[in-house]
C-alpha positions in Angstrom: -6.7 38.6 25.2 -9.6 39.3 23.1 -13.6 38.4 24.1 -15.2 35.4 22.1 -18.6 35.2 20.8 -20.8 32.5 21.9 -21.4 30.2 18.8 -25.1 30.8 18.8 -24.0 35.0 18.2 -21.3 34.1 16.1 -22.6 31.6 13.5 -25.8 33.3 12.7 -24.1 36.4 12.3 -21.7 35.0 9.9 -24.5 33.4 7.9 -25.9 36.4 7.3 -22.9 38.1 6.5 -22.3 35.4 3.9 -25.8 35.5 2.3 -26.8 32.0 3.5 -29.3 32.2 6.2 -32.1 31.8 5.0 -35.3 33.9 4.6 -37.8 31.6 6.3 -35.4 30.3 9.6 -36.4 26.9 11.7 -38.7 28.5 13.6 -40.9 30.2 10.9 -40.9 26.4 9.3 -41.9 25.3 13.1 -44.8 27.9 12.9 -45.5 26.6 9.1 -45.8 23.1 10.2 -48.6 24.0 13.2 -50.7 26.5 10.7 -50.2 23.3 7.9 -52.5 21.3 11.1 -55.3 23.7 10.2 -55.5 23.0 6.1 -58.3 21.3 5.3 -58.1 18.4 4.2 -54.7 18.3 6.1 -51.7 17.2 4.2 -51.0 13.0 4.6 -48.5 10.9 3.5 -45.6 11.8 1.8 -45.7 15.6 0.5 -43.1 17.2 -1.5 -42.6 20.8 -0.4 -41.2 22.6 -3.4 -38.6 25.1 -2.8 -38.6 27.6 -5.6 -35.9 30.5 -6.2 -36.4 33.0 -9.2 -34.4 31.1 -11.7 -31.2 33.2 -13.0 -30.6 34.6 -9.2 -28.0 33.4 -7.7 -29.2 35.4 -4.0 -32.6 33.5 -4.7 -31.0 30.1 -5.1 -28.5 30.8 -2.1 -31.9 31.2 -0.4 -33.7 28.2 -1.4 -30.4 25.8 -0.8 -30.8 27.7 3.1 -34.3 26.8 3.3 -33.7 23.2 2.2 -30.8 22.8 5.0 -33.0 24.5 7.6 -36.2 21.8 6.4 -33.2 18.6 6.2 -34.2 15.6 4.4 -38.1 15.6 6.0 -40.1 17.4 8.4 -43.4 16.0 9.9 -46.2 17.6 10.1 -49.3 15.8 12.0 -49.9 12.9 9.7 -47.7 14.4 6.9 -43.6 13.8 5.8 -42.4 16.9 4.1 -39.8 16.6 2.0 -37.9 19.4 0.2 -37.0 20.0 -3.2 -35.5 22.9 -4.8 -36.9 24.2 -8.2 -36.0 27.1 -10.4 -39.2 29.5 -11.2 -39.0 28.5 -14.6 -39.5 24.7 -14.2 -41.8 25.1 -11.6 -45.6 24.3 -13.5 -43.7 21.0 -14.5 -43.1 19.3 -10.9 -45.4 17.8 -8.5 -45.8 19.2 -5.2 -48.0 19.5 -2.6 -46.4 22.8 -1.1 -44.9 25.6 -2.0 -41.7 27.9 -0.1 -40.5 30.6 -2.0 -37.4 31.8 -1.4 -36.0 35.6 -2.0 -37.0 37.1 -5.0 -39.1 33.9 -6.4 -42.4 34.8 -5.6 -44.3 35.5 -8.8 -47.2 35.2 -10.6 -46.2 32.3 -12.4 -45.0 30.4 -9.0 -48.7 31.5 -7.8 -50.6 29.7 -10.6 -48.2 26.7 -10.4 -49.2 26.4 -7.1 -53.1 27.2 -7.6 -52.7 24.2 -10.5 -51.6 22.0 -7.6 -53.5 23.4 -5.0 -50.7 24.0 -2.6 -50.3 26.6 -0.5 -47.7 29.5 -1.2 -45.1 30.1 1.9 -42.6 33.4 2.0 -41.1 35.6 4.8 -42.0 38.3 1.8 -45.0 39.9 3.0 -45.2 42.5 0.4 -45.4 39.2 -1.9 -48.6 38.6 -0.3 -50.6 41.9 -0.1 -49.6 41.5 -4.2 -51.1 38.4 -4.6 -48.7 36.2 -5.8 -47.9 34.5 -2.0 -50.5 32.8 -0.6 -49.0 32.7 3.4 -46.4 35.4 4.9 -44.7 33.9 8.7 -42.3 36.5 10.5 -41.4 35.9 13.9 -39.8 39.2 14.7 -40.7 40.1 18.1 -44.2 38.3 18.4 -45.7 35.7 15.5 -47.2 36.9 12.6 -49.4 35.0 10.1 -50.5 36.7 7.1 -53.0 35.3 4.2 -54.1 36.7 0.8 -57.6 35.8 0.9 -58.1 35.9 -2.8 -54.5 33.6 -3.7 -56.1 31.0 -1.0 -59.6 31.0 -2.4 -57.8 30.6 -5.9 -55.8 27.7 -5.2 -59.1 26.0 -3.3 -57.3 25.9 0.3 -59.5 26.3 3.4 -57.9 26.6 7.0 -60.2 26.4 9.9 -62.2 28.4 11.1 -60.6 28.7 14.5 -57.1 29.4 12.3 -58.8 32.4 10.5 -59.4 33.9 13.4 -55.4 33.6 14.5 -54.1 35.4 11.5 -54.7 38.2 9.7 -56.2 38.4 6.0 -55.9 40.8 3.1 
């Protein structure tokens, strides 16, 4: 008789192996929603949290469909209900938002100055996204928490995180 897989190896593994976990899993969006405590103002209310994939990629709209089943219907965040909604690059500057996830391949130059328009913050597991500029916030989890931010995309989009934040992550 053969050896099973406990669900939590199997499932994972198979998401993966099927393109659709995504890049940013729950517990990077757990970390998101305790750094989102230290923006200042913080987010209230209802906030949209827009989901953007590099329209015309079908791996970067797997992505962002992912990252909207790992998010659900709402998330909330201190005094704050984030709700998801997924948006192709290109119609991006033309929908309201108060953040911003992108998914694989989305983070751009025009996604950064959509979200600088808005001022809302830039989220990706893509840290090479961020040392370029055009990702505000990198989370990876990968043996200990990482935070990353890009100094100059936060100061461009008029975010400020608290002092006692700074101090927890690293800027470029």
């Amino acid at each position: 008789m053969g050896r099973w897989l406990p669900a939590a190896v199997l499932i994972p593994a198979l998401l993966v192996s099927f393109g659709h976990a995504a890049s940013l899993p729950l517990l990077e969006l757990q970390i998101l929603a305790k750094a989102l405590v230290f923006l200042q103002p913080p987010l209230s209310g209802e906030a949209v949290v827009a989901i953007v994939y590099a329209a015309g990629n079908p791996d970067s709209r797997r992505d962002a469909d992912a990252l909207a089943a790992e998010f659900g219907s709402s998330f909330r965040v201190g005094e704050a209900t984030l709700t998801p909604m997924v948006v192709a690059s290109n119609a991006l500057a033309a929908s309201r938002f108060n953040l911003v996830i992108s998914a694989v391949g989305a983070a751009s130059e025009r996604v950064l100055e959509a979200a600088r328009a808005q001022h809302a913050l830039c989220v990706t597991a893509d840290l090479a996204a961020v040392r370029a500029g055009t990702c505000t916030m990198a989370i990876q989890s990968t043996g200990r928490v990482e935070i990353y931010i890009n100094r100059e995309a936060t100061n461009g989009a008029g975010l400020t995180f608290a002092t006692a934040f700074r101090i927890m992550v690293h800027e470029l």
